[in-house]
N, C-alpha and C positions, 0 to 999 in steps of 0.2 A: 052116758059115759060108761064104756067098760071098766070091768076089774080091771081087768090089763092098765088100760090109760090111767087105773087112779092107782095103781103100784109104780109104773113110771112116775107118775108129778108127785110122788111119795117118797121115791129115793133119793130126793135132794132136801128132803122138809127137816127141821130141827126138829129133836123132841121139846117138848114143851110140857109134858106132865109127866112126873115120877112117883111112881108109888112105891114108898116104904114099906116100914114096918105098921104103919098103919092101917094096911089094906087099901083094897080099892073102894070102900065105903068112903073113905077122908077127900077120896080125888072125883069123885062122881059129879059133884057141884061144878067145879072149874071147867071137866070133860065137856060136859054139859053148855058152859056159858061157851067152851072155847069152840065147840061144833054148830052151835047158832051163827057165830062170828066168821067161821071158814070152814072149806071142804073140807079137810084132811086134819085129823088130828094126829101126831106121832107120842104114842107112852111109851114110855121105860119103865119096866119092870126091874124095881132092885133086888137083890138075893134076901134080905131081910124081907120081904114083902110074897117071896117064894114060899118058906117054908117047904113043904112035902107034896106041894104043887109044882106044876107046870108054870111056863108063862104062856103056854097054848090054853090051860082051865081056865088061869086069873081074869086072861084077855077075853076068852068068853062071857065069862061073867062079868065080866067089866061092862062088855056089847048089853049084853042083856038089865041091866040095870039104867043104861041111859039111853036105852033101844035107840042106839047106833046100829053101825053095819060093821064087822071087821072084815077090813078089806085083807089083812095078811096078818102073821106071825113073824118074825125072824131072829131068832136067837134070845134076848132078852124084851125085843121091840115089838109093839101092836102097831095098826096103823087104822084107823078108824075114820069114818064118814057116815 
């Protein structure tokens, strides 16, 4: 499957994990159980969880702590596989 096709079946997905002010150390566990379970996971990045970051950094870091794939960015949103 293309990037492409997993940004299309991505722009209808709910987010279903949000990261606070806790970081994305708090949500790694869930990211994790919720990407065994399905292709596509969508996070929201909240502004408490930004700080002096990016949601382009966080979401990287995010990928790389639960060696995911980030399939995109968009505004506050990751979308992971």
């Amino acid at each position: 499957m293309t990037d492409e096709d997993l940004r299309k079946q991505a722009h209808d997905l709910d987010v279903t994990v949000w990261v606070g002010k806790g970081g994305i150390g708090s949500v790694t566990d869930e990211l994790s159980d919720q990407l065994r379970d399905r292709d596509l996971v969508k996070v929201k990045f909240l502004r408490a969880a930004r700080g002096g970051t990016t949601t382009d950094e966080l979401a990287a870091d995010l990928a790389d702590e639960v060696s995911a794939d980030l399939v995109e960015t968009r505004g506050n949103t990751a979308v992971y596989h």
